[in-house]
C-alpha positions in Angstrom: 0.0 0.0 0.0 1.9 2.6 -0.9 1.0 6.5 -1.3 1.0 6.9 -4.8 -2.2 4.6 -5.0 -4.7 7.9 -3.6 -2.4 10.0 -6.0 -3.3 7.8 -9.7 -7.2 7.0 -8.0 -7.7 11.3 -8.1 -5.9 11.6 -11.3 -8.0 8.8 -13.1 -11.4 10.6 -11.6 -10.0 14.0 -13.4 -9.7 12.7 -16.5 -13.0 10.8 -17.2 -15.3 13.5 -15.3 -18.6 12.2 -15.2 -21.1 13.1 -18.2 -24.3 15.0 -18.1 -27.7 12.4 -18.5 -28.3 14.6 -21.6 -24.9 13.8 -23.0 -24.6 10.1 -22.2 -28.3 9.9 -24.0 -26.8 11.6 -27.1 -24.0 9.2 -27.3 -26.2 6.5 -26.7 -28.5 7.6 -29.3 -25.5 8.5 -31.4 -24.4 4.7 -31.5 -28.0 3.2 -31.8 -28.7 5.5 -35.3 -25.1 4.3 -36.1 -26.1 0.7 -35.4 -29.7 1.1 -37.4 -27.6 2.5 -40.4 -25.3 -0.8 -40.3 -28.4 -3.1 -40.2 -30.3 -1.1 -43.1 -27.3 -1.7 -45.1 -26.7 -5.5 -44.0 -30.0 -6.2 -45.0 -30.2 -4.4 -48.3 -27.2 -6.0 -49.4 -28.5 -9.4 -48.2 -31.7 -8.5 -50.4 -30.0 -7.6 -53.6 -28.0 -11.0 -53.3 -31.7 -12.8 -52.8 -32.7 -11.3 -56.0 -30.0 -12.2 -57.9 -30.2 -16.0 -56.9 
């Protein structure tokens, strides 16, 4: 147990302050819409390779 353990715990909090509700929601939104634009395009391509079967 040394005393540089307190001193690297209160740098670590520093650096990732905590986000706003508002701003965790847009991130998470952010990655969802990202998320729904991969599947649209997963599925698209799987339907134009259906067609030409």
């Amino acid at each position: 147990m040394s005393q540089e353990e307190p001193q690297q715990h209160g740098a670590s909090e520093q650096e990732a302050a905590p986000k706003s509700l508002l701003q965790q929601m847009e991130e998470m939104l952010a990655a969802l819409n990202a998320d729904l634009s991969q599947l649209d395009a997963d599925l698209r391509f799987s339907a134009r390779d259906d067609r030409t079967v």
